[in-house]
C-alpha positions, 0 to 999 in steps of 0.5 A: 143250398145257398144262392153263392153255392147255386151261383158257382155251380152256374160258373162252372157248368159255363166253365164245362161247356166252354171246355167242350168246345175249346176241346173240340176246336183244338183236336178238330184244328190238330186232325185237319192239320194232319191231313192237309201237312201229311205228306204220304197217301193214306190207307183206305184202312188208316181212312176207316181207323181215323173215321172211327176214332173221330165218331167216337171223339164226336159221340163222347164230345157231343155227350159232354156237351148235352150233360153241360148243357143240362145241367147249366139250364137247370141251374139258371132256372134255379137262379131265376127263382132265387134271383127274381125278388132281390136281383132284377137286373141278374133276373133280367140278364138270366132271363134272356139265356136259354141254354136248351136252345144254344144246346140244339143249336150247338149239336146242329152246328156241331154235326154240320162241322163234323160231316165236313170234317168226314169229308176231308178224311175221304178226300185226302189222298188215297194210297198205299202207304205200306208199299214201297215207293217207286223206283225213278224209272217207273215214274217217267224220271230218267235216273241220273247217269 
């Protein structure tokens, strides 16, 4: 394989794991904005339901990202070989990025994030959004005469 073909790979494995995040921070920002804007009380069970679909979102995310990282740190260590004798400065700058390091950090800020995201789930308001709403009367509202 040519150093151009290792290089581009190098690029796109980056171009991978700035996707997972850009993924990641979109749907968390579009989840934590239905639940601040829902103007309804959700359901213990929409609770659960949302709390499962974002583990599972959470777990293939956090997947995505692992393999990305993977596979971005085997390529720069190939780089670093090709890059030593020809490119010092490309060496240099290769040399001072570890992306098994930025990957343990990554899933440790990811799963901080994510547990503060459970969190909101839990504590938006609870109710019963299949029951019909009260009459006027029953909420200490005097009905219009």
């Amino acid at each position: 394989m040519e150093p151009k073909d290792i290089a581009d790979l190098f690029i796109e494995g980056v171009g991978k794991i700035e996707f997972y995040w850009n993924f990641y921070t979109v749907t968390l920002l579009a989840m934590i904005g239905w639940l601040v804007t829902a103007k309804n009380a959700m359901a213990i069970r929409i609770k659960w339901f949302v709390t499962i679909g974002f583990a599972a979102f959470v777990g293939m995310n956090l997947l995505g990202l692992w393999g990305a990282y993977a596979f971005t740190e085997a390529l720069r260590t190939d780089l670093l070989a090709i890059a030593e004798p020809k490119l010092s400065a490309t060496h240099e700058v290769l040399s001072g990025k570890n992306f098994l390091s930025q990957r343990t950090c990554g899933l440790v800020i990811h799963l901080v994030i994510d547990a503060f995201a459970i969190y909101a789930i839990w504590k938006a308001r609870i109710g019963d959004s299949d029951s019909p709403e009260k009459p006027n009367a029953e909420q200490g509202v005097a009905p219009n005469a």
